[in-house]
N, C-alpha and C positions, 0 to 999 in steps of 0.2 A: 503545467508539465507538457506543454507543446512541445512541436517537433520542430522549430523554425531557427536555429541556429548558428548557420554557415558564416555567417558575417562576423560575428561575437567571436568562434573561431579563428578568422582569417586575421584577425586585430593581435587574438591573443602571440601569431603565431608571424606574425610581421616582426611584432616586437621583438621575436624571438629570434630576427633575422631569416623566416623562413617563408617561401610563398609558396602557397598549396593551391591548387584550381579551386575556384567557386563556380559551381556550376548555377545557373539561372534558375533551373528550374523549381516547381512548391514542389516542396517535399510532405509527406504523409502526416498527418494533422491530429495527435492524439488527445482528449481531454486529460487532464492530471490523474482524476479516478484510472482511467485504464493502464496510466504507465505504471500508478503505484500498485497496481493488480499484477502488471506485471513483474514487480519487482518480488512481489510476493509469493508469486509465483515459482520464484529462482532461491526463495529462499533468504534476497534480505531482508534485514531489520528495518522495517519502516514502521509509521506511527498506526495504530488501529483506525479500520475507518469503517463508516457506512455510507450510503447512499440515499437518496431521497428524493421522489420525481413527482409529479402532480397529484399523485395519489394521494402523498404525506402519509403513508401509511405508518402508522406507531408501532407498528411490531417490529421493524426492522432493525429500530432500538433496542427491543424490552432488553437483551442481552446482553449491550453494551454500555459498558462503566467506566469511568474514568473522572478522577478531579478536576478538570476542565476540559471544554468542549471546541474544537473549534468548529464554526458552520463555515462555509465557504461555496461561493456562484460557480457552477462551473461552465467559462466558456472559454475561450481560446483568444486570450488579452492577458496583458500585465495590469498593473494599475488598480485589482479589485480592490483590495482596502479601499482606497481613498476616491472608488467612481460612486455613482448613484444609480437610482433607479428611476424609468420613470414615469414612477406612483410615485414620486419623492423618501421614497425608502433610502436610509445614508449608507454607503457599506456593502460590498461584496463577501467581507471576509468580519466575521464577529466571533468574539470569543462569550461564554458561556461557563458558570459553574452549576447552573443549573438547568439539568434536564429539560424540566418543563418548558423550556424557553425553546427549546432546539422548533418544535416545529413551528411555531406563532414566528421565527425568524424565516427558516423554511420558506412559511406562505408568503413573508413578504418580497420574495427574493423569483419564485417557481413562479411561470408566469408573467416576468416585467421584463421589459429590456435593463441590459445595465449597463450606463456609460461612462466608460475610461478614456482615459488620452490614449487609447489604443484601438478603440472600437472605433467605428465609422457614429457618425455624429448624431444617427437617430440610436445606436446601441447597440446587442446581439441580446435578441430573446433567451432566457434561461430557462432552462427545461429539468435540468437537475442540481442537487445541493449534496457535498461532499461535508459529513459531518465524521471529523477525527477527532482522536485521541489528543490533546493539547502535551507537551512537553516540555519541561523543563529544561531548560537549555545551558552548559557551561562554557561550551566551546565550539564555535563555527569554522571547519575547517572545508575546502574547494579538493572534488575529486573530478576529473573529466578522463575518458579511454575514446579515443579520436583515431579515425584512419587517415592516418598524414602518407602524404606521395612523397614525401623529402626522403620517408624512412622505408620507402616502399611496401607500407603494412602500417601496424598499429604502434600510436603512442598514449604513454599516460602523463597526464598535469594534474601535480597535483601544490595543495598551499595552503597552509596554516591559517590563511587569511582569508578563512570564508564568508560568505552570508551577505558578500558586497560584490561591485563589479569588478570582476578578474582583471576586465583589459585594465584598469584602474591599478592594481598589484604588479602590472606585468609591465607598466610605464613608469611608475612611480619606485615600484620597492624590489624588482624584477629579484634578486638574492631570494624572497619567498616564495618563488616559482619554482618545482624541479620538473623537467621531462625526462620520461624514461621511454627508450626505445621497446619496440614488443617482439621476439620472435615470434611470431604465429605459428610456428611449431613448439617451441615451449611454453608460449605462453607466458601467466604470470606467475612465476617460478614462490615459493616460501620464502627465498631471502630478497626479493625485490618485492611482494608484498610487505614483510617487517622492513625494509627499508625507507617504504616512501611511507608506511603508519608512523616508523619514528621522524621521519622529516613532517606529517603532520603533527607532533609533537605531543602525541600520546604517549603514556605513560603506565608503567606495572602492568597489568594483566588485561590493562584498555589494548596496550601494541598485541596482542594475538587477536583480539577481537577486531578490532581495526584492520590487521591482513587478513582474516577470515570475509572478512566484508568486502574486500578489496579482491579477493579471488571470485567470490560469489557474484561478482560485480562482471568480470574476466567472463566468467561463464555465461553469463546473460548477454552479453553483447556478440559472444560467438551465436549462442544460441538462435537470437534472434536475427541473427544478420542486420546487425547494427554499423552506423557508420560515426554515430557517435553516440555515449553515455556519459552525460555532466547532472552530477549530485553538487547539489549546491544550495544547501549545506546541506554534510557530512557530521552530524555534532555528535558531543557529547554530552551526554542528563548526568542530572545530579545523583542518577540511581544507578550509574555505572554501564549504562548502555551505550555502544555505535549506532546510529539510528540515520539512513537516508531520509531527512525530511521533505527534500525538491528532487525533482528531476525530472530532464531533457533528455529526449531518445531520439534521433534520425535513423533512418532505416535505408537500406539500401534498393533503390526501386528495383533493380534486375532482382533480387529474393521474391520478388512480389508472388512468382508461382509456388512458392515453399512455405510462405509465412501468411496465405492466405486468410488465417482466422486473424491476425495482427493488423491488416489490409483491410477485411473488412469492417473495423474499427475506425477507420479514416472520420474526422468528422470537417465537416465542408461547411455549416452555417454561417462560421465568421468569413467565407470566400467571398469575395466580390465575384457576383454572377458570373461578366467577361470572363473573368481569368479561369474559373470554372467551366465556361464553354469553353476556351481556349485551350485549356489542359486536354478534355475529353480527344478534342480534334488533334495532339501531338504538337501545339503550338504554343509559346510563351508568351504569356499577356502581363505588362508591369505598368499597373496604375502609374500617372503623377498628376499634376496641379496644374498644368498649362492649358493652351488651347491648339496644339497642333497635332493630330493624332500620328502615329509611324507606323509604315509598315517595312520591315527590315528583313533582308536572311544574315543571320548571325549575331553575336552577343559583340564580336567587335565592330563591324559596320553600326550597330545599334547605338555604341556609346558613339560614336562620327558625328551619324545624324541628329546625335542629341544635341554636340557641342556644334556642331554648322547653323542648330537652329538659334542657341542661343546667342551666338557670336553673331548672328542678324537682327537681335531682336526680340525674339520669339521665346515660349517656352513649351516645351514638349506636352501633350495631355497625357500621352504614355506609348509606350510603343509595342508591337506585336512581331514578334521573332517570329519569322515563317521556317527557321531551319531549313534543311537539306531535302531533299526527297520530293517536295511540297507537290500536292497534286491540284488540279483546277480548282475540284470543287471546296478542299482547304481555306482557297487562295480568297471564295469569294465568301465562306464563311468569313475568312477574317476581316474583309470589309466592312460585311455585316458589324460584325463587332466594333470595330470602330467607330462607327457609326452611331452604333448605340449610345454610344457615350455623351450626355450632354454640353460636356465641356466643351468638345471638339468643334473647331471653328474652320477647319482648313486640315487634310488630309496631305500628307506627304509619303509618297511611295516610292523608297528608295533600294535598288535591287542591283549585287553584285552578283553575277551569275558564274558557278563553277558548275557546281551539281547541279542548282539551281537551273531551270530550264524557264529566262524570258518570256517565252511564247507561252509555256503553260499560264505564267504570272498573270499576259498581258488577256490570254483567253479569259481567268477566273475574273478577273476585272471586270471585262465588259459583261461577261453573262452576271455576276452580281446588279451590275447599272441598270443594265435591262429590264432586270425582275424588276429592280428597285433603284432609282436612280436615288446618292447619295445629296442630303442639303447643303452638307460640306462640299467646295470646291475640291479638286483631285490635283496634286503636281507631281508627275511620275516620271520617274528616272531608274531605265533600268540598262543595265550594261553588261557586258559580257554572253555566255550562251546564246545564242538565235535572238539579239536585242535588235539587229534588223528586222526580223521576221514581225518581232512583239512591237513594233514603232508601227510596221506595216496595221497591223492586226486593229490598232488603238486608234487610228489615223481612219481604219474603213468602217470601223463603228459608228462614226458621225458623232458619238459622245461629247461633250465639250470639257474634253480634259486638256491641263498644261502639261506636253512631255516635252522637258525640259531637258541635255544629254549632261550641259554642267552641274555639278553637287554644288557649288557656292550658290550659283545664280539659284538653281531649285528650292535651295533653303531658303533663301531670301524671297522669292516669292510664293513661296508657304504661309511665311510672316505679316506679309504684303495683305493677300487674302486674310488671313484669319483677323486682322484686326477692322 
């Protein structure tokens, strides 16, 4: 139950002919336990749960019953079923009929890395185990309530066709997709609740329970200042229950002063350190695979220099968005950072200057070099605002930097260096 999102949105919502902004930045980072606490919270139907942290403490059960169990790692990855651990324990995610078993899995889990095609290659330490109620399941149906810009406010998607990849429904079978527009002042009305329960194709006295779920749902996402809620799946038991079994929450970072206690739930373990310095300081830092590190202002300049590098050659290690505003001492953290990165074979610093002020760039530069002169070679190109001033500035440092004024030729010996 992460908060990571935007993209899986942006697919669903292409398909649907529509383009909504993806903004760059990480967004707030919940373990599954806290979303479903909070759903709980609000009053949906989700499956019973407990918790369980290095303690193992056995009382936290005595109270809790149920005909099967499931134990579950909790970290911030897909992939638990089928990753390992490694003490060679198989399984993030086991089911259970019997009690006893719950904490002897517990210890093998509390305590290990465990790696998925999603965690970084040594794993993320697990620190707790989410131990629910198992259910019976008839019907996996897809509910999402999303702040779309097309509709200037909230929409709902919803589809009969849960418990699988939506973008998959929304390419393939799109007739099982409906969107509904939201007024945020009415909200989600009784008869657009029973509408989109009968389009997920509930049935008798499931369609009331189904829009009860569906408004309860409405409420939670006002509540929280949410920017999107996707239950995925939405099913039906064989006992006659609605029951959210998954669910994806993003939050809106400007609520951060309001939703405080939700904020301070963020979990950051599975972050790549960088991108965690790089948030703190107001900066956007996005791992990749290559060996030419970027430094950029803006998300559109940033994809340029990705495709000038590759179009030489080259491939990016990742690049670092300095945004607007950027101040000296930013400019020479983000070096720092770069830096850091072992991949990094050759630094390219590529700066279109509006707000952006050159000379600050070219200052944080050199006083970064100076503490700490980079191993990577530097090729800087920066233009606009006072990029006279900041050539001056780069040029009287004696540094032995490439400033480069054309973007082809820059990129190309980026590529040049790093190999």
């Amino acid at each position: 139950m992460a908060a990571m999102t935007k993209t899986r949105n942006l697919k669903i919502f292409r398909r649907l002919s529509y383009n909504p902004c993806v903004l760059t930045r990480r967004n707030l980072n919940l373990q599954e336990y806290h979303s479903k606490d909070l759903l709980r919270k609000h009053q949906v139907s989700i499956q019973n749960f407990r918790l369980l942290d290095s303690k193992l403490n056995p009382s936290s059960l005595t109270d809790f019953k149920a005909s099967e169990y499931v134990v579950k790692a909790q970290i911030l990855a897909g992939g638990r079923g089928k990753g390992h651990f490694d003490n060679g324990f198989k399984g993030g995610v086991h089911l259970t009929k019997n009690p006893s078993e719950i904490l002897s899995l517990a210890k093998n889990m509390i305590g290990h890395k465990l790696i998925t095609k999603q965690t970084p290659k040594e794993g993320i330490l697990v620190d707790k185990v989410m131990v629910a109620e198992s259910v019976n399941i008839v019907r996996e149906t897809y509910l999402s309530i999303i702040m779309e810009r097309t509709y200037n406010g909230a929409a709902l998607v919803a589809s009969p066709a849960g418990g699988m990849d939506i973008e998959a429904v929304a390419e393939k079978t799109p007739q099982l997709l409906k969107t509904v527009p939201i007024d945020i002042h009415e909200g989600i009305t009784d008869k657009i609740a029973k509408e989109v329960a009968e389009f997920l194709e509930f049935k008798g006295p499931l369609v009331n329970k189904c829009a009860e779920e569906i408004k309860k749902l409405w409420q939670l996402f006002l509540k929280v200042d949410a920017t999107q809620l996707e239950i995925n799946p939405l099913v039906e038991t064989d006992d006659g229950r609605v029951v959210a079994v998954d669910a994806k929450i993003n939050f809106d970072d400007n609520a951060q002063f309001r939703q405080k206690d939700i904020f301070a739930l963020d979990d950051t373990s599975g972050i790549d350190p960088r991108e965690k310095e790089a948030a703190e300081l107001n900066l956007t830092y996005i791992d990749m695979d290559g060996s030419i590190g970027c430094m950029v202002n803006g998300a559109g300049l940033a994809m340029a220099t990705m495709d000038l590098i590759m179009l030489s050659g080259g491939r990016p290690a990742n690049f670092l968005d300095l945004g607007g505003g950027v101040g000296q001492s930013q400019v020479s953290a983000a070096l720092r950072i770069l830096e850091s990165d072992p991949k990094v074979k050759a630094i390219f610093v590529n700066v279109f200057a509006g707000i952006v002020n050159c000379a600050t760039v070219a200052k944080g530069i050199v006083a970064a070099c100076k503490e700490n002169l980079p191993k990577p070679p530097l090729v800087i190109r920066l233009e606009g605002t006072n990029a006279a001033q900041a050539k001056t500035i780069l040029e009287e440092s004696g540094l032995p930097f490439k400033i480069i004024n054309d973007a082809d030729e820059a990129a190309k010996t980026a590529v040049s260096l790093a190999k």
